[in-house]
MARVEXRO-54585 format. One record per residue (C-alpha): residue in one letter; x, y, z; residue number from 1. Coordinates in Angstrom, 3 decimals. Layout:
<atom res="A" x="X" y="Y" z="Z" n="NUM"/>
...
***
This chain:
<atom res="X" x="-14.577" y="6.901" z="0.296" n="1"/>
<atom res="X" x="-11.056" y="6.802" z="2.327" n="2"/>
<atom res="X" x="-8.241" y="6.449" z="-0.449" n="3"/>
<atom res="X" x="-4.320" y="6.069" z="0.280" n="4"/>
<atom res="X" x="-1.238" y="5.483" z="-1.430" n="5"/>
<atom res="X" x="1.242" y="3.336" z="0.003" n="6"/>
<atom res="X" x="4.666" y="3.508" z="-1.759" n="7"/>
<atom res="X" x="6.968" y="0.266" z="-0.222" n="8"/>
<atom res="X" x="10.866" y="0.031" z="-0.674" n="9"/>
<atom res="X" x="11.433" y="-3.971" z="-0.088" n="10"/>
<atom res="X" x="14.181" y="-6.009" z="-0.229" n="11"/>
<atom res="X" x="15.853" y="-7.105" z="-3.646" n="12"/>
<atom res="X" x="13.882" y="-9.917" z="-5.286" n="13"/>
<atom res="X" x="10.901" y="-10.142" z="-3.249" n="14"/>
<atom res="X" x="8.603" y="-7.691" z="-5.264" n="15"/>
<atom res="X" x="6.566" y="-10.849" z="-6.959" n="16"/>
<atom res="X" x="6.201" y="-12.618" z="-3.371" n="17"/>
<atom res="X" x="4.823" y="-8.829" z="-1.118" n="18"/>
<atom res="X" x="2.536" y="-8.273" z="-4.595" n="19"/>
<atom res="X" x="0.976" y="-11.730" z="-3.951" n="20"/>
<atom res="X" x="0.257" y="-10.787" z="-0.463" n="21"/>
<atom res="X" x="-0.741" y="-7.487" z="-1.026" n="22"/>
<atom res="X" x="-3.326" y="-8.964" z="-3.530" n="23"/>
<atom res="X" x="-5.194" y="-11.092" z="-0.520" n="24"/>
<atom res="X" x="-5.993" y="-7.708" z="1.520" n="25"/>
<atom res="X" x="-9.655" y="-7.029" z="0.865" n="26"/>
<atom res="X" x="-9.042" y="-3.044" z="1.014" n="27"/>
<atom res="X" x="-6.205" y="-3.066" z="-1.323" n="28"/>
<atom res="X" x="-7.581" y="-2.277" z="-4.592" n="29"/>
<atom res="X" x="-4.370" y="-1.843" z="-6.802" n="30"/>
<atom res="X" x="-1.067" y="-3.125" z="-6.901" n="31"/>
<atom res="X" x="1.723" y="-1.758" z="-9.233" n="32"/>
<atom res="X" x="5.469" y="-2.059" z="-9.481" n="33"/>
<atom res="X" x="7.662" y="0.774" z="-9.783" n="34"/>
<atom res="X" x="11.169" y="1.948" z="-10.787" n="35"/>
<atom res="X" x="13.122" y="4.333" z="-8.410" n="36"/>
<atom res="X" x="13.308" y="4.910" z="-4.734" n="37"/>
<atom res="X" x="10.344" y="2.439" z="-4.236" n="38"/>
<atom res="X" x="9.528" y="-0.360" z="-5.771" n="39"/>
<atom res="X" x="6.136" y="-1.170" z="-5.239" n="40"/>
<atom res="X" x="2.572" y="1.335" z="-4.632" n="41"/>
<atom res="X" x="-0.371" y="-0.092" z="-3.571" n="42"/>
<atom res="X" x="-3.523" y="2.461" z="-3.814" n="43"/>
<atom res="X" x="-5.807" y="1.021" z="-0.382" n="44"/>
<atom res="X" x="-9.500" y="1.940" z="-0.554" n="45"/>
<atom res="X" x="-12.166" y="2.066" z="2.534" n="46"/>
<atom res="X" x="-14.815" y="3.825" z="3.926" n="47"/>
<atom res="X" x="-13.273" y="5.076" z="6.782" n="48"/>
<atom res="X" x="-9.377" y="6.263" z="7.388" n="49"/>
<atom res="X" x="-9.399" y="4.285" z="10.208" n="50"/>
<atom res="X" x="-9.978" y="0.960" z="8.924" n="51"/>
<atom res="X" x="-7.318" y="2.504" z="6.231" n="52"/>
<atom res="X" x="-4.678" y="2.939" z="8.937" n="53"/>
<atom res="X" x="-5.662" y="-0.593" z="10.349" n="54"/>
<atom res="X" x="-4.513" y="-2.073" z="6.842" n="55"/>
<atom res="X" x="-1.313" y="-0.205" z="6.247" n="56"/>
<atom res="X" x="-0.243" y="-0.678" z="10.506" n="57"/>
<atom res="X" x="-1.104" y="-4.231" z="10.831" n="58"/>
<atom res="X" x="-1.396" y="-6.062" z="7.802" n="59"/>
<atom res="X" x="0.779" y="-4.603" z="4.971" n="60"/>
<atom res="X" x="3.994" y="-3.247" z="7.060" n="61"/>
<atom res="X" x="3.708" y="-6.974" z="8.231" n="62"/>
<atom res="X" x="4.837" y="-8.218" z="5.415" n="63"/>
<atom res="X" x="8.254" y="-9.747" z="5.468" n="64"/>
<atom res="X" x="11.049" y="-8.664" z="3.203" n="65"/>
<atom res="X" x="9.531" y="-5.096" z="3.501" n="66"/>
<atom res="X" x="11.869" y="-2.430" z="4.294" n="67"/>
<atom res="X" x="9.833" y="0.455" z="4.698" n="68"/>
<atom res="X" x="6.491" y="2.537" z="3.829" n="69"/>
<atom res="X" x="5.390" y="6.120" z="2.719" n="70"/>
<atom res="X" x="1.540" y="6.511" z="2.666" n="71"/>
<atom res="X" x="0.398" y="9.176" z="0.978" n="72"/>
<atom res="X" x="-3.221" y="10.331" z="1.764" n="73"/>
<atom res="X" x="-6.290" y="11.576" z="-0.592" n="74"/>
<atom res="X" x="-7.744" y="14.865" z="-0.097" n="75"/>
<atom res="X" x="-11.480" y="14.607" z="-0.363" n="76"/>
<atom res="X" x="-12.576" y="16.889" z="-3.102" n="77"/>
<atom res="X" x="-9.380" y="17.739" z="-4.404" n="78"/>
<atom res="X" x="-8.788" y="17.285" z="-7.584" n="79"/>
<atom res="X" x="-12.136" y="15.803" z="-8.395" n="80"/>
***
């Protein structure tokens, strides 16, 4: 299985409303807020990095009130 980790920097007070619409995205399987340079990671699970990419491109850096992304990428077998 395709696994990313999408670390989001939004603006100031909207963490609670981007978590709730994180939360209705089928392929994102955990939410968490942060402390530091982001405030929000999201770990988005699929069986393909392509419907992965679809997710993060089109559906989460959609999401008003958010500033920016870094997605991180899993390494199959690494780590395992």
């Amino acid at each position: 299985m395709a696994q990313a980790f999408v670390l989001i920097n939004c603006e100031l007070g909207s963490e609670e409303q981007i978590i709730s619409e994180l939360k209705t995205f089928s392929d994102v399987k955990e939410i968490h807020g942060t402390f530091g340079a982001y405030d929000i990671i999201a770990k988005v699970s699929s069986d393909s990095i392509e419907k992965i990419r679809e997710t993060i491109t089109w559906k989460i850096r959609k999401i008003e009130k958010i500033r920016s992304t870094l997605t991180l990428t899993k390494i199959e077998g690494q780590g395992e």
